[in-house]
C-alpha positions in Angstrom: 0.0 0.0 0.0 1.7 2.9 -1.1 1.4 6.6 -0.5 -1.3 8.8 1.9 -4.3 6.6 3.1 -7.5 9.2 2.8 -9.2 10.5 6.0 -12.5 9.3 4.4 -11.1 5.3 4.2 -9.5 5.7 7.4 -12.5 6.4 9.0 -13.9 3.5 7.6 -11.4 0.9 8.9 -11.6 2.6 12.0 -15.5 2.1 12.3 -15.1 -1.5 11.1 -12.9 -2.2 13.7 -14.9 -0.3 16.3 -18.3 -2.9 15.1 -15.8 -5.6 15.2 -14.2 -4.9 18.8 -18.1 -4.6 19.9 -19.0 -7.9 18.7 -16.1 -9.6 20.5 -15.4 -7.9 23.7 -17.5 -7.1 26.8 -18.6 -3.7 27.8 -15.3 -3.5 29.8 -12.9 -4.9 27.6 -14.0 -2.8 25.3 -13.8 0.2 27.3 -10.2 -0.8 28.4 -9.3 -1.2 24.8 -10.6 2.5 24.5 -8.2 3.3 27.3 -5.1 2.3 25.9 -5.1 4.0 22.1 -6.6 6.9 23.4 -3.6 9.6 23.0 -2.8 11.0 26.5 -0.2 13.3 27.7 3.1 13.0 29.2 5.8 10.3 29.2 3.5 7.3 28.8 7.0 4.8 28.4 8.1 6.5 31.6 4.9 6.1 33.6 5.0 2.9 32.9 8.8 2.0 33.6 8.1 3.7 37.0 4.6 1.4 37.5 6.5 -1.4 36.6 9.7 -1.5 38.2 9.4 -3.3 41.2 8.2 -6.3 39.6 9.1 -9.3 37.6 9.2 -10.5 34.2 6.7 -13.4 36.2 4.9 -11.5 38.2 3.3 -9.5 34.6 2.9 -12.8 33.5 0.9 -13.8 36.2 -0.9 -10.7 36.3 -1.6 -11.1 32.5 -2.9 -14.3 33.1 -5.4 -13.2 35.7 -7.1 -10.8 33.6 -7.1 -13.0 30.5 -9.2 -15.5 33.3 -11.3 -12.2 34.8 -9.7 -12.5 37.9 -8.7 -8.5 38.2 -6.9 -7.3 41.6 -3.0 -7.8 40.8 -0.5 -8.8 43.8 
């Protein structure tokens, strides 16, 4: 796909992926997904580097695990 993409088809892929995220996630998955594209301000990397630190490569696996299984409420 070469050269600009046109707001016009942009909008569309963006409101077939908004009908498709609808159809496959719950209310709050889908809100959570809203969550984390939406543009915020600030040192996002940082904020999480500094949210993160203290634990282990493990422990975020665990804790992805848990919310994959709706079990939310980390350490």
């Amino acid at each position: 796909m070469a050269g600009a993409i046109s707001i016009e088809k942009s909008a569309e892929v963006m409101e077939k992926t908004f009908t498709i995220l609808k159809q496959e996630l719950n209310m709050e998955e889908y809100l959570i997904y809203l969550q984390v594209i939406t543009p915020r301000l600030g040192d996002a990397t940082r904020e999480l580097q500094e949210k993160t630190k203290s634990l282990s490569l493990q422990e975020v696996f665990d804790g992805t695990k848990r919310m994959e299984r709706g079990v939310i409420g980390a350490r």
